[in-house]
C-alpha positions, 0 to 999 in steps of 0.5 A, spaced: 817 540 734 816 547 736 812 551 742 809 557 740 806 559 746 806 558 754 801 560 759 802 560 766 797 561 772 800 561 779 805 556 777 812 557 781 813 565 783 808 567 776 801 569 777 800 570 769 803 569 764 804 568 756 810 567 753 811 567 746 817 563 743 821 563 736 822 557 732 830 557 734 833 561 739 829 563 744 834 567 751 830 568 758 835 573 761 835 576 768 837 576 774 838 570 778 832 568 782 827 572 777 823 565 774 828 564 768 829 556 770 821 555 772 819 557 765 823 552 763 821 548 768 814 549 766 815 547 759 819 540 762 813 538 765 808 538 759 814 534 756 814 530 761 808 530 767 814 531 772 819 536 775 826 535 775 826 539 782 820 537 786 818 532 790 811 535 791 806 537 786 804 542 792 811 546 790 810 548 783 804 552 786 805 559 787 804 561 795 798 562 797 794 559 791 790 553 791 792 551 784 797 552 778 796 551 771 801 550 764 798 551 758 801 550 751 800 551 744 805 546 740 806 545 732 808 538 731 809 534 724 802 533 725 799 538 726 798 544 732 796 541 739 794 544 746 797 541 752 794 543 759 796 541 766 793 543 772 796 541 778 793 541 785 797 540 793 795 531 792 794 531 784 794 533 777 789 534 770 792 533 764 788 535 757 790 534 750 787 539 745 781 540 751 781 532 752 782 530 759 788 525 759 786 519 764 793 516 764 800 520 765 803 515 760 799 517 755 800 524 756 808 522 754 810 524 747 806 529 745 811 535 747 818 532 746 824 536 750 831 535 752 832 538 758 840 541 761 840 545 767 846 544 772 842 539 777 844 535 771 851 534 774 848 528 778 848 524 772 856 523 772 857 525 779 853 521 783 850 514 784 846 509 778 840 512 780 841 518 777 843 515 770 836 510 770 832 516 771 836 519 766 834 513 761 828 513 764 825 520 763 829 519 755 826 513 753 820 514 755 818 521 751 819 516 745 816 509 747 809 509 752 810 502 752 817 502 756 813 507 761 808 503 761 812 496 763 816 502 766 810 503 771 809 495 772 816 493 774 816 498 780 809 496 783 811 489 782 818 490 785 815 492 792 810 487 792 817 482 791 820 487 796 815 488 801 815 479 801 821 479 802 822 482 808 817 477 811 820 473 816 816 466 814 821 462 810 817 458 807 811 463 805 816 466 802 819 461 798 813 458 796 810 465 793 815 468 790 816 464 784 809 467 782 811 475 783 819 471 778 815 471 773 811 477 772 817 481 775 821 478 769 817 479 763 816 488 764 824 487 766 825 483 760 822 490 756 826 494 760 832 492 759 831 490 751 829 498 750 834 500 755 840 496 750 837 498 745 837 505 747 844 504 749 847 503 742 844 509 739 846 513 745 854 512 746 857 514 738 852 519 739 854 522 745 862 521 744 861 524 736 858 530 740 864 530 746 869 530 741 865 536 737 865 541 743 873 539 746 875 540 739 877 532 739 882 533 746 877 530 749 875 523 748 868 520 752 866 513 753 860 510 755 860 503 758 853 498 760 854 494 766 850 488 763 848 485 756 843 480 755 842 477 749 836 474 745 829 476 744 824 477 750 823 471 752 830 469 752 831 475 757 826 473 761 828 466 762 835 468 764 832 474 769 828 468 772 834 464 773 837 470 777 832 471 780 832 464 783 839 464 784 839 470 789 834 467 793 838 465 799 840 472 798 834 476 797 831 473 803 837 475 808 837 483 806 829 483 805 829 486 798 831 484 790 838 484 789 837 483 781 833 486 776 833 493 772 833 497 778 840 495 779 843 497 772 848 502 771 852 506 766 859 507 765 862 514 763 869 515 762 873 521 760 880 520 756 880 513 759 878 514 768 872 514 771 868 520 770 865 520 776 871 519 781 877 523 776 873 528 771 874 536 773 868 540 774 869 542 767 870 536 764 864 534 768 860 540 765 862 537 758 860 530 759 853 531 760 852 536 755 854 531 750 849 526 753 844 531 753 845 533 746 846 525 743 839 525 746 836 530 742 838 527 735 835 519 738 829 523 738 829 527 732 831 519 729 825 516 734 820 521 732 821 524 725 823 531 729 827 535 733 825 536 740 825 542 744 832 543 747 832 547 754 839 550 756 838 552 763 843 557 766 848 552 762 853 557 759 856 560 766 861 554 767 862 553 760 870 556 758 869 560 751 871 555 745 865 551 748 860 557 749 862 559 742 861 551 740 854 550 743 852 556 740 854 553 734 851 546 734 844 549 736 842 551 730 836 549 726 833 548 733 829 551 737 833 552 744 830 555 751 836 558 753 836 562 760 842 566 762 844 572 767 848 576 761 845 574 754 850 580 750 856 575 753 854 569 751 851 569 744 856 572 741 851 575 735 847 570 734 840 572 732 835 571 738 829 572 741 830 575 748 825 575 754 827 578 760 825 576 767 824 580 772 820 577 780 816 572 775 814 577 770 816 579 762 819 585 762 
């Protein structure tokens, strides 16, 4: 899968803009705060229909315009397709190849990318939801039905919650076995998608640890929770929990068990990563998971996704640059940096230079 071309109009501190990407390595370089990052940030969100950065859709808009609109032109193992988002301060348009797109959800997949940027610290640094929103986002670029029952779980579990913090006992206890049954069955898909999605993920990320530390470093990842059987068998055993907790759920006002709890486990060299990793080992863990989730989806696709490295290279030591630069072959990367010629160390490049939001 590759981009060939990207338009921007109005999106973040560009007016317009088209940038035109090789199929490998493609390097925006500048200074910092020029629009590096929002270019790529531009090309994550026709992947995804979201921004990694922004609450409001009314922060992707440049300054004092009404609108913004990302296009772009991708070539897939199917063929060449067109990709537009318009966004506007309460709403967003999505078209694929002129058509307008009436759910996010079938927006997903046509793009692919896998997306690092120092934020991505968050993953190993900081608390479980930032490991499910990396599951989630992964998973569902490859599967519509997981964002799908991704969507319902979320809308059920506040209906659950907002029962729960009801102070008449008895209403409560007689209606929330109706809410246990469809809250289990999209958790049920959830889980089995995510464990699933877990035993590729874990030999992949710890074979490319080792590859970028030259074997010093050992990664391992752990999931917080197993549950065996098919989907009904699940189900059934979220429904029991469910039940179990009752007593429970009732006295902290929101659903204690189910998927949005789930967490996974990452260690370096035997500890906790989150507690004892340094700041480059940290660096290094969740690079090797991002780079784990480009080969899921070059197995779950049948190709290569995008690979968006954003300012990745400044806290990497020089074996590591050398050992990225080395294992993005034969992709095609976004890699933006304040010094290419330091960086690259030779490798052939298509170089664009940014300055205040425009190609220079």
């Amino acid at each position: 899968m590759v981009i060939k071309k990207l338009s921007l109009h109005n999106f973040r501190n560009y007016g317009d803009e088209l940038f035109t990407f090789s199929e490998g390595l493609n390097v925006l370089n500048g200074r910092n705060a020029q629009g590096k990052t929002n270019c790529a940030e531009a090309i994550f969100y026709l992947c995804t229909g979201s921004s990694l950065r922004i609450k409001h859709q009314k922060q992707l808009i440049r300054h004092g315009a009404e609108s913004a609109a990302v296009k772009a032109c991708v070539e897939s193992k199917f063929g060449e397709i067109s990709l537009e988002a318009e966004i506007f301060e309460n709403g967003r348009e999505f078209r694929v190849n002129g058509n307008k797109v009436t759910r996010a959800v079938d927006f997903l997949g046509n793009m692919n990318s896998v997306f690092f940027s120092p934020g991505e610290l968050r993953l190993i640094q900081d608390g479980p939801d930032e490991r499910r929103r990396f599951l989630n986002l992964s998973i569902s670029q490859t599967s519509r039905p997981y964002a799908s029952a991704l969507n319902r779980y979320q809308k059920i579990l506040d209906q659950r919650n907002n029962l729960l913090k009801n102070r008449d006992v008895t209403l409560v206890l007689e209606t929330l076995p109706v809410w246990d049954e469809q809250f289990a069955l999209s958790a049920a898909r959830i889980v089995l998608k995510r464990q699933e999605y877990f035993a590729r993920l874990a030999p992949l990320a710890r074979e490319a640890h080792a590859y970028l530390t030259d074997g010093t470093e050992r990664l391992e990842l752990g999931w917080d929770k197993e549950y065996a059987g098919g989907e009904e068998d699940v189900k059934n055993k979220i429904v029991r929990e469910l039940e179990d907790a009752y007593e429970r759920d009732i006295r902290l006002g929101y659903t204690s068990v189910g998927p949005h709890r789930d967490d996974l486990k990452i260690s370096v060299n035997g500890a906790d990563a989150r507690g004892y990793a340094s700041q480059g080992q940290t660096r290094t863990a969740a690079l090797s998971l991002k780079l784990a989730e480009v080969e899921i989806f070059r197995t779950l696709s049948g190709e290569a996704p995008i690979l968006i490295l954003d300012d990745v290279m400044s806290e990497l030591d020089l074996p590591r640059r050398k050992k990225l630069v080395e294992r993005v072959k034969g992709l095609q990367c976004i890699l933006t940096c304040t010094h290419a010629e330091r960086l690259l160390y030779g490798a052939e490049c298509n170089k664009i230079k940014i300055s205040g939001g425009k190609i220079v």
